[in-house]
N, C-alpha and C positions, 0 to 999 in steps of 0.2 A: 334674089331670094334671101328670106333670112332664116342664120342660121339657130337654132334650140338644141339647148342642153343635152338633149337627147340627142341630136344628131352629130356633136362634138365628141371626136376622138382622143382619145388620150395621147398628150404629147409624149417623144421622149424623156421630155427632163421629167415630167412625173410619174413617169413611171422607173426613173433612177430615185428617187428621190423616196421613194416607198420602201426597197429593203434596205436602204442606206438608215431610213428611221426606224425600219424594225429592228436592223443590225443593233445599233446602238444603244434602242429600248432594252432588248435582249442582254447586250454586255451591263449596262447599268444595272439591272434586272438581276444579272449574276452576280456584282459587285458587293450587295446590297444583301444577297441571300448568304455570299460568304461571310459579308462580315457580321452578320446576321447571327449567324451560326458559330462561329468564333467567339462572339460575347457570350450565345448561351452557355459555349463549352466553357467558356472563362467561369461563370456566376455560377455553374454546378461542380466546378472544381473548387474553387471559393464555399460554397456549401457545404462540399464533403469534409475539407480541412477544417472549416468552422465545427461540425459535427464530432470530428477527432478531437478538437480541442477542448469542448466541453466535456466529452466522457474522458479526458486524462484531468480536467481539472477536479470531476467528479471523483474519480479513483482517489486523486491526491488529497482533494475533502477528508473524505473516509479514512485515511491514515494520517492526515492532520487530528480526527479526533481519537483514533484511536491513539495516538502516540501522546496525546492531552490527556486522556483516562488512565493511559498507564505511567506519564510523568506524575499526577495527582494520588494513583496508588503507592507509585513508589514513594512519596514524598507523604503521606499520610503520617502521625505519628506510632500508629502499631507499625507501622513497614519500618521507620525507621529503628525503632529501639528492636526489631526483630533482627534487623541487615547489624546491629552495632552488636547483639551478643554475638549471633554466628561468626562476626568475622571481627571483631576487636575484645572480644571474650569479654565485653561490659557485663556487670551485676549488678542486680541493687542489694542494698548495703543488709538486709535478711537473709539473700539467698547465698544456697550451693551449688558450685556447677561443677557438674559430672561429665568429666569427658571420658567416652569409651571409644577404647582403640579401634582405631577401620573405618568411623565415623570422623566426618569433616565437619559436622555439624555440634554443635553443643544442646544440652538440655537441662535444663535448671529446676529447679522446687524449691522453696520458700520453706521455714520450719526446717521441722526432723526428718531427716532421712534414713532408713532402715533401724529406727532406734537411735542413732545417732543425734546427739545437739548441735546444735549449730556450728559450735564454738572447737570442737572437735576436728584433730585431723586426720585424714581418710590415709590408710595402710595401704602400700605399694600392692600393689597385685602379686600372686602368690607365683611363684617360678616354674612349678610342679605340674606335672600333666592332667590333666582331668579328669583322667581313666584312675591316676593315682588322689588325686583327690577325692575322687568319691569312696575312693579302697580307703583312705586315712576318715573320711563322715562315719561309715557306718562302722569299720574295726577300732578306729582308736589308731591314734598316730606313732606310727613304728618306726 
């Protein structure tokens, strides 16, 4: 009698041979999803530092120009002949400058000042109290 496909039993060696290949499908299977998974975690950490890096170089832009607008103010010519009376009592060769006590700053004017000519030298401030100076304006100096 002959025997048909259909009438044949499965041997043992295949039926060993079936989770031994599912086994292995299964662990390559795992293999493949961890490392899978490990590149993706790589390329979205990679992404997020990329991300950082651009808004710190964007922040640094922005005080790159700003500290370019205010080296350009400072360095203008009114900034500087303003920075050279305030702080090296410069003049030009018309004016007078007025320093008043308390004040770290100077103020200048061109021409005449209070009646004053140019050419003229300004009288120490007065030593007297105020309350007596106004007694010596209106009486007459005693």
């Amino acid at each position: 009698m002959l025997k048909t496909g259909a009438d044949k039993k499965p041997s043992l060696k295949t039926l060993v041979k079936w989770p031994v290949f599912l086994l292995a499908n299964a662990a390559l299977l795992l293999v493949i999803g961890v490392s899978t998974v490990r590149e993706t975690y790589r390329g979205w950490t990679v992404d997020r530092e990329i991300h950082a890096l651009e808004a710190q170089a964007k922040a640094l832009e922005g005080k790159k120009l700003q500290l370019e607008s205010l080296t350009a103010e400072l360095l203008s010519p009114d900034r500087v002949e303003l920075e050279a009376r305030a702080r090296l009592g410069l003049k030009k060769p018309e004016e007078r400058v007025i320093i008043l006590q308390g004040f770290s700053t100077t103020a200048s004017w061109t021409g005449d000042v209070f009646g004053q000519s140019a050419g003229e030298v300004v009288q120490e401030p007065d030593s007297r109290s105020n309350p007596k100076r106004w007694l010596d304006y209106f009486f007459g100096k005693s």
